[in-house]
NURO-858564 format. One record per residue (C-alpha): x, y, z; residue number from 1. Coordinates in nm, 2 decimals, padded with zeros to 4 digits. Layout:
BEGIN
- X,Y,Z,NUM
...
***
This chain:
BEGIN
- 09.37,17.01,06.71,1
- 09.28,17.29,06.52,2
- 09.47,17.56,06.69,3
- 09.76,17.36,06.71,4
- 09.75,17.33,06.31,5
- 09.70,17.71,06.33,6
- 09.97,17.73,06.53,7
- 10.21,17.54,06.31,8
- 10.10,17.74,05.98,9
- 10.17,18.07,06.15,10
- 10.50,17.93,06.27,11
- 10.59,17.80,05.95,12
- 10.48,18.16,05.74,13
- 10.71,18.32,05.97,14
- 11.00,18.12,05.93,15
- 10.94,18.16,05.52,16
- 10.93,18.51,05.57,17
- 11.21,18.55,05.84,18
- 11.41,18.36,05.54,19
- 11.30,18.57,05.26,20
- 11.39,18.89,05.46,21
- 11.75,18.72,05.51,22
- 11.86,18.64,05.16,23
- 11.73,18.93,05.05,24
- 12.10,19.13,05.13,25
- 12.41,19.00,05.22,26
- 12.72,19.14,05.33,27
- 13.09,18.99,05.36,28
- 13.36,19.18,05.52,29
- 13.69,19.02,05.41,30
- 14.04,19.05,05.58,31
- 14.20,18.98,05.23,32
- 14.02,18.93,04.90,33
- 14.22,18.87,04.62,34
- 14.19,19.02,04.26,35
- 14.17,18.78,04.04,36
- 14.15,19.02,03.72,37
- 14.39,19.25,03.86,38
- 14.62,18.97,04.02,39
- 14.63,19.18,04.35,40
- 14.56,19.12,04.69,41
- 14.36,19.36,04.86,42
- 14.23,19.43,05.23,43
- 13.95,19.53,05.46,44
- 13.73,19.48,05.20,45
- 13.32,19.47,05.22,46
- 13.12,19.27,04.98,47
- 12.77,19.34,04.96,48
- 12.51,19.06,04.73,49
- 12.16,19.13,04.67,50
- 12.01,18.76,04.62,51
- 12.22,18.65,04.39,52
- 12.44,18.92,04.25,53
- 12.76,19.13,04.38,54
- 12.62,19.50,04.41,55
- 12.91,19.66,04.58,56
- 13.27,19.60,04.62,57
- 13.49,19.82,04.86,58
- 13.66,19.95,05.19,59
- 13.34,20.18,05.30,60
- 13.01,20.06,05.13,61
- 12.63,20.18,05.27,62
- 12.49,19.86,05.43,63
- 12.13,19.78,05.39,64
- 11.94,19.79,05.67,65
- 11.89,19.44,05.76,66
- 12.15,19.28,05.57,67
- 12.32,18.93,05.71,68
- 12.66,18.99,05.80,69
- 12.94,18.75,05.74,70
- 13.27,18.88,05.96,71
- 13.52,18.72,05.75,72
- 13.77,18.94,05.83,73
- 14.06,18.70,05.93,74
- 14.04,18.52,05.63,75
- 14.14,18.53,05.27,76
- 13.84,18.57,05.05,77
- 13.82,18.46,04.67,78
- 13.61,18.39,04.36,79
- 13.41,18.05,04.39,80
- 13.68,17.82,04.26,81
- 13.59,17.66,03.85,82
- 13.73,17.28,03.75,83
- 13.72,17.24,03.41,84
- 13.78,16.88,03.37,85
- 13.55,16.65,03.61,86
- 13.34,16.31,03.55,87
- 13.13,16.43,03.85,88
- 12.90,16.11,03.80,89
- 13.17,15.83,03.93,90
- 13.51,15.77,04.12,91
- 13.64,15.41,04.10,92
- 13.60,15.14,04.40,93
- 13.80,14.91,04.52,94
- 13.68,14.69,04.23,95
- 13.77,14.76,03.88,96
- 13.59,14.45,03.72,97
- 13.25,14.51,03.94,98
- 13.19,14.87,03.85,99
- 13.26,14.76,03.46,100
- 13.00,14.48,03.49,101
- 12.78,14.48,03.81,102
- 12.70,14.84,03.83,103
- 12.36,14.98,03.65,104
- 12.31,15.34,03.59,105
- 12.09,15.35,03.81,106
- 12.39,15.26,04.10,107
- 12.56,15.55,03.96,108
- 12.33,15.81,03.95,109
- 12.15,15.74,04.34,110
- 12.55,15.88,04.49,111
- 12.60,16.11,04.21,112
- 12.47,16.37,04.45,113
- 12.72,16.24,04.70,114
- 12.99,16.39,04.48,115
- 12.81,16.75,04.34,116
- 12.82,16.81,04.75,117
- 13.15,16.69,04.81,118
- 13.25,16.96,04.51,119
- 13.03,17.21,04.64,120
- 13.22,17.20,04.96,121
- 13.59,17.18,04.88,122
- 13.52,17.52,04.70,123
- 13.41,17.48,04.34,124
- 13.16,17.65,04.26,125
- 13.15,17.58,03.92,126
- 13.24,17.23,03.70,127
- 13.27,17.16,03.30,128
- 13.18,16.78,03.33,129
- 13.34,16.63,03.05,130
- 13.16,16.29,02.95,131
- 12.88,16.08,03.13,132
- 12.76,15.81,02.99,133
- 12.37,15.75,03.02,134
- 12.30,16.11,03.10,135
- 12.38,16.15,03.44,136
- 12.52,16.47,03.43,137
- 12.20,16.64,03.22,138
- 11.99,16.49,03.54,139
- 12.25,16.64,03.80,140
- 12.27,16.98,03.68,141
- 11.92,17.03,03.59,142
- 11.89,16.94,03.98,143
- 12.14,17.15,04.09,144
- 12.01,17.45,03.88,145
- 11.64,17.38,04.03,146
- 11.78,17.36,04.36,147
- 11.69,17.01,04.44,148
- 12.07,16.90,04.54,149
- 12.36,17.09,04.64,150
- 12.66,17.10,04.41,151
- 12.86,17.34,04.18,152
- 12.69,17.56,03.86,153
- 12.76,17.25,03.57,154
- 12.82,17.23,03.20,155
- 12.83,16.89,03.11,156
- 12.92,16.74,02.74,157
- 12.70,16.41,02.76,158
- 12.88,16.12,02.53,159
- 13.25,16.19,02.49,160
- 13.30,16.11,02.14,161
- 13.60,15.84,02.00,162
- 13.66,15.60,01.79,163
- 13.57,15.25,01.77,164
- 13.85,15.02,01.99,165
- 13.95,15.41,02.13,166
- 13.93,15.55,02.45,167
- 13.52,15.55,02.47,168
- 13.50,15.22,02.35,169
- 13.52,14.91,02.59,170
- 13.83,14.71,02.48,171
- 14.02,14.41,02.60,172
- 13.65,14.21,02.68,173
- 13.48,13.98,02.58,174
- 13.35,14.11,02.20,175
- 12.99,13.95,02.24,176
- 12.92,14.17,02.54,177
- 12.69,14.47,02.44,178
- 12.69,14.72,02.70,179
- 12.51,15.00,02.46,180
- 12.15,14.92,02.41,181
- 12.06,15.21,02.20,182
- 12.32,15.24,01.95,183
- 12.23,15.60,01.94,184
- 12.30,15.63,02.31,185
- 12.69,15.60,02.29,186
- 12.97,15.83,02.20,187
- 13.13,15.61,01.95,188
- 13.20,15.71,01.60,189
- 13.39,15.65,01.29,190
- 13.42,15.89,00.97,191
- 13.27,16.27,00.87,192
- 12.89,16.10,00.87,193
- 12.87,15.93,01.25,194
- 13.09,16.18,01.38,195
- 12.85,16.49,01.27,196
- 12.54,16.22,01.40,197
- 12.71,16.18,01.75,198
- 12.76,16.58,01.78,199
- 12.44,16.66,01.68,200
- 12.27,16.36,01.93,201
- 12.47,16.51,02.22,202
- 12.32,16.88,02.09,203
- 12.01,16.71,02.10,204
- 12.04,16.51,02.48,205
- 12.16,16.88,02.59,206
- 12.51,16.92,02.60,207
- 12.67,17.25,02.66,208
- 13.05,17.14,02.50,209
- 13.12,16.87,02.31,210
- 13.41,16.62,02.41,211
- 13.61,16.40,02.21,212
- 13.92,16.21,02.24,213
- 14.18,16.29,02.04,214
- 14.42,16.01,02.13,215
- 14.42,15.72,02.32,216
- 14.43,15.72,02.71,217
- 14.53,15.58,03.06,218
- 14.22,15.45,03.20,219
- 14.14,15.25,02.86,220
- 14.26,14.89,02.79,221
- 14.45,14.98,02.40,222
- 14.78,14.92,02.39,223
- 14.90,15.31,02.36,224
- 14.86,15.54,02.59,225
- 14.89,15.84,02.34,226
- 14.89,15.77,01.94,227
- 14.59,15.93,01.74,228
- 14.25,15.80,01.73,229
- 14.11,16.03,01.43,230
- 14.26,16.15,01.14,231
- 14.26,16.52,01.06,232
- 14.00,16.55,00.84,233
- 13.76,16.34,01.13,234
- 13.89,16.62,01.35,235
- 13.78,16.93,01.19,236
- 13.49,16.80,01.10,237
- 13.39,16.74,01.48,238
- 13.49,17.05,01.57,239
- 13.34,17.27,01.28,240
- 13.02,17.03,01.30,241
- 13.05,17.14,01.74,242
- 13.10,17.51,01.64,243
- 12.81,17.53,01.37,244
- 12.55,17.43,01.70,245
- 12.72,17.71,01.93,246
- 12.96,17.46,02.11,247
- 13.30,17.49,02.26,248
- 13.51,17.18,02.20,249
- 13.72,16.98,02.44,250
- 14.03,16.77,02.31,251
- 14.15,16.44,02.55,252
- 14.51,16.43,02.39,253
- 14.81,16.26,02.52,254
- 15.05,16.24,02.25,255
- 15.21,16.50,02.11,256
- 15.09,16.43,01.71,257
- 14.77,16.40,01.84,258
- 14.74,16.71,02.05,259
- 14.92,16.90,01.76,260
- 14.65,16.75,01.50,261
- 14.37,16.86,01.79,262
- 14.51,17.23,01.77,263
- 14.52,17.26,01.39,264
- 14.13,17.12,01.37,265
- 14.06,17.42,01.61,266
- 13.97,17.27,01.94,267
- 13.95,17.55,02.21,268
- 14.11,17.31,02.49,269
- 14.32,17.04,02.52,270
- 14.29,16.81,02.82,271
- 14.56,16.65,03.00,272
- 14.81,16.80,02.67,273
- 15.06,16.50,02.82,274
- 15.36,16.50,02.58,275
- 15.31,16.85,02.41,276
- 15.59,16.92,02.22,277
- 15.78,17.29,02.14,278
- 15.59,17.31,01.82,279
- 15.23,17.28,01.92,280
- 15.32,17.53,02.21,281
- 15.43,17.74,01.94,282
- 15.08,17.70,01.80,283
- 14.88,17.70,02.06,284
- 14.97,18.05,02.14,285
- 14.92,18.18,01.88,286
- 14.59,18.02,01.82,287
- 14.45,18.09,02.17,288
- 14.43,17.71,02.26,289
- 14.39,17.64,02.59,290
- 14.54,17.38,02.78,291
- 14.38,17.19,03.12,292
- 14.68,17.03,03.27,293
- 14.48,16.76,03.48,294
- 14.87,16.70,03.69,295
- 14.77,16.51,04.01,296
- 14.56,16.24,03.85,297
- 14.86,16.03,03.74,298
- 15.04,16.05,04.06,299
- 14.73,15.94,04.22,300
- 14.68,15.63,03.97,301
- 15.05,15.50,04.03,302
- 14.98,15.53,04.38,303
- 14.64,15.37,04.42,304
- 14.49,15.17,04.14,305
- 14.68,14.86,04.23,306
- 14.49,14.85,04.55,307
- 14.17,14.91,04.35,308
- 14.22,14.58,04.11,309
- 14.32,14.80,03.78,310
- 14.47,14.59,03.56,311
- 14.89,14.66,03.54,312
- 14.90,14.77,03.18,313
- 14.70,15.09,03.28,314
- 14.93,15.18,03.58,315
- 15.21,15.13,03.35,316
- 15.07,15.42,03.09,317
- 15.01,15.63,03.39,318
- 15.40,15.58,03.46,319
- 15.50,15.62,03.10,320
- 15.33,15.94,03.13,321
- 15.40,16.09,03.43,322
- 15.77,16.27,03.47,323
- 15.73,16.39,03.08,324
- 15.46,16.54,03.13,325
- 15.54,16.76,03.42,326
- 15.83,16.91,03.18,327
- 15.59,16.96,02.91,328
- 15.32,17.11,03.10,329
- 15.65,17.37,03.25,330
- 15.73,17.44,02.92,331
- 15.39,17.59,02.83,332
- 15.37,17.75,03.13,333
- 15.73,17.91,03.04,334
- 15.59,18.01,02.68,335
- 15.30,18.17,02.81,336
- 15.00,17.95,02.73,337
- 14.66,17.96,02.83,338
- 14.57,17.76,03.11,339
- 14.24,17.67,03.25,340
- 14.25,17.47,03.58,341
- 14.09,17.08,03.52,342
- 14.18,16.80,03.80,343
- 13.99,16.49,03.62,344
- 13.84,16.46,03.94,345
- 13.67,16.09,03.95,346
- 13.98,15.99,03.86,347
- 14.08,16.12,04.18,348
- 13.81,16.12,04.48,349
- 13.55,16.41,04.46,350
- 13.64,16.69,04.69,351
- 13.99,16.70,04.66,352
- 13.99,16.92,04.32,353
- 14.22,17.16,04.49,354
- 14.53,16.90,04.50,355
- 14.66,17.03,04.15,356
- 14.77,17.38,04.26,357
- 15.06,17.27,04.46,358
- 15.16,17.11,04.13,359
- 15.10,17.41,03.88,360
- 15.34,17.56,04.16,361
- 15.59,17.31,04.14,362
- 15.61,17.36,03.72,363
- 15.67,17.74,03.77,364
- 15.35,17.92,03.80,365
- 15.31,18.15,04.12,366
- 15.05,18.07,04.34,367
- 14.81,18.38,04.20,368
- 14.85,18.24,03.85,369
- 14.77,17.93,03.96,370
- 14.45,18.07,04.15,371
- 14.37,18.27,03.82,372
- 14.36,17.90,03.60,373
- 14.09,17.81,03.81,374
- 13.87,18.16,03.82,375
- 13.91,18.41,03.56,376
- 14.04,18.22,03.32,377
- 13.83,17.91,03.34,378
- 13.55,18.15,03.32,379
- 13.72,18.27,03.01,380
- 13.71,17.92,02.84,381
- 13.38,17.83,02.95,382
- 13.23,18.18,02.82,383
- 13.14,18.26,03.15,384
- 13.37,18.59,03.25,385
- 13.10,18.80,03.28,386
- 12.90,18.59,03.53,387
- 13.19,18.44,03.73,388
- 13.59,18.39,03.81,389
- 13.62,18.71,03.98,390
- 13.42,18.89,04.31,391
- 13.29,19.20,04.11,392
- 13.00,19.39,04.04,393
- 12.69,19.22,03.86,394
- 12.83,18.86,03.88,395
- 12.72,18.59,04.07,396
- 12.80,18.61,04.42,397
- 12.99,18.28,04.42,398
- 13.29,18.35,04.69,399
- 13.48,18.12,04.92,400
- 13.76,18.14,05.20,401
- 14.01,17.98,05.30,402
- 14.21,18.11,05.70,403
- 14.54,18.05,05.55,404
- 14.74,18.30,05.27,405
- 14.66,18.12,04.98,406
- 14.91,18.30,04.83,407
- 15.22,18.25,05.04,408
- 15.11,17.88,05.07,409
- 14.84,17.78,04.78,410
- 14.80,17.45,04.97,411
- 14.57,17.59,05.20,412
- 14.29,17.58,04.94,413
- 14.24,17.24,05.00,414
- 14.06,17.36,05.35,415
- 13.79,17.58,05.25,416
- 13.61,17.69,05.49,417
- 13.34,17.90,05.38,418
- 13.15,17.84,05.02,419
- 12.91,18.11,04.89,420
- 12.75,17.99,04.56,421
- 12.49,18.20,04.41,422
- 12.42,18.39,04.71,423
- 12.36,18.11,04.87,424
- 12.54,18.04,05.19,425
- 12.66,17.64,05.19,426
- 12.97,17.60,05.43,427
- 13.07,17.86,05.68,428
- 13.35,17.76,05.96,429
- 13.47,17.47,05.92,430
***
């Protein structure tokens, strides 16, 4: 017995070190990778990552001895993909009324994992999570970060914040029902004084951006689908009160007053930016605002939520929504504004975050400014350019590929088929 448990040890110390000895260098040869800071497509190029890190980038590079080789060479290689707008913590069932009333947090968080991995493996590398309720998404990416569970790097903004009867708040049921608890433990707020509370709690629970809703929305039961929940003044004092604590801010805005309001507070996104008008474009460029589309999300709502028991009203705002805001979001693209990619992702199923490039397409972007949103310059908005959205030296090694041109057909980023994420090899073939 006891040389058997010898045995085992030994075997077991070898496979540590045998591992160890592995991850130490890595190299990728790639048949094309593409530039995402340079917008250029580049071949026969060799990527070399010690642990974690890019080291070397080229055509001829020194291999270390013992370094695990990757023979990518007939596929495209890029940057470890970002979405900046997910709710990485849920996707709707086929039963709108259970998961309002039947579902703990405790039923959310046991497959929240389910949907980190399904992320991980369609090619994001990285997500801005942009409101969980009970803390999910704290839990999930202090997992992911301690390596407990696979799924992409995370910053995650806690409460979303909004006005009471607004798109936080639960409307259209039955007024006795208190779904809260803690009253602190919400994202609801009204005026300068709970508004600077509710920023300061989500500092507190450990949010990396703070989220708020700007306007009303589509998955909410109020009657519009885009006037303005806040006033001005509430605005700017969320964002100055976000800004004071080191935080980015993140505006849900649908209508166009409300997204224009949003801009003049000084938000540094808009999400979804529905019915943007000439104006705010105007102003958002000149401001630097960026705007996370979030296109595929409607189409997906008018197509599905029937069979999924949402009530008609909310298929009807995604309807009311839909054809404007293509021309809207071609307009800005036209006028040159910032874009950062964001799917909404929950809204639509986990793992299929790359279904919004064939739309950026559609509204005029080419396919490598379209594959820039969602690298260099979500790493931009999220502060993160030095450390990711581009395969170059002293970043993370965070690198996927894809076998198709992504570039004559950006479609083909929806079949990843290897994932790299901080040197760390998760998919690789299929």
């Amino acid at each position: 017995m006891k040389n058997k448990i010898v045995i085992l040890l030994i075997s077991l110390f070898s496979i540590v070190t045998i591992s160890q000895a592995q991850s130490k260098f890595k190299l990728i040869k790639a048949g094309k990778l593409i530039d995402t800071e340079n917008g250029k497509v580049l071949s026969n190029q060799m990527i070399l990552i010690e642990g974690n890190i890019i080291k070397a980038v080229g055509v001829n590079i020194s291999i270390p001895q013992g370094a695990e080789i990757f023979d990518l060479s007939s596929t495209t290689v890029l940057p470890g993909l970002i979405d900046c707008h997910t709710h990485i913590t849920s996707e709707p069932s086929n039963d709108y009324y259970g998961d309002m009333f039947r579902k703990s947090p405790i039923d959310y968080a046991v497959v929240a994992h389910i949907y980190t991995e399904r992320t991980l493996m369609a090619g994001f590398t990285m997500v801005r999570d942009l409101g969980s309720d009970n803390l999910i998404d704290i839990s999930l990416r202090n997992a992911i970060n301690a390596g407990t569970i696979p799924g992409p790097r995370m910053l995650v903004a806690t409460f979303a914040i909004g006005a009471t009867g607004g798109h936080v708040d639960m409307n259209g049921f039955n007024p006795n029902l208190d779904t809260k608890g803690n009253k602190d433990f919400t994202g609801v707020a009204d005026g300068n004084d709970e508004i600077i509370k509710r920023v300061r709690n989500n500092v507190k629970w450990g949010a990396d951006v703070i989220k708020f809703c700007a306007t009303a929305g589509v998955l909410s039961e109020e009657e519009s689908v885009g006037a303005p929940q806040y006033s001005l003044e509430e605005m700017k004092t969320l964002v100055d009160e976000a800004h004071r604590w080191g935080k980015k801010v993140a505006a849900h805005a649908h209508g166009a007053e409300g997204i224009k309001m949003a801009v003049m507070a000084g938000v540094n996104s808009v999400e979804h930016c529905s019915l943007v008008d000439d104006e705010t474009i105007i102003l958002m460029k000149q401001k630097g605002t960026y705007l996370v589309p979030t296109l595929y999300a409607l189409d997906y709502i008018i197509q599905t939520y029937s069979q999924k028991g949402f009530p008609e009203k909310i298929i009807n705002k995604a309807k009311s929504l839909s054809v404007q805001k293509e021309k809207c979001f071609a307009n800005a693209v036209k006028a040159g504004v910032k874009i950062a990619y964001g799917t909404d992702a929950s809204v639509i199923p986990h793992g299929e975050n790359a279904r919004d490039f064939a739309y950026m397409i559609k509204a005029g972007m080419t396919s490598m400014q379209a594959i820039q949103t969602a690298t260099i310059s979500a790493a931009d908005l999220l502060d993160m350019k030095t450390k990711t959205g581009s395969i170059s030296i002293g970043k993370y090694a965070d690198i996927i590929a894809v076998f198709n041109d992504p570039i004559a057909d950006v479609t083909s980023l929806e079949h990843v088929s290897f994932v790299m994420k901080n040197g760390v090899v998760y998919k690789n073939g299929k």
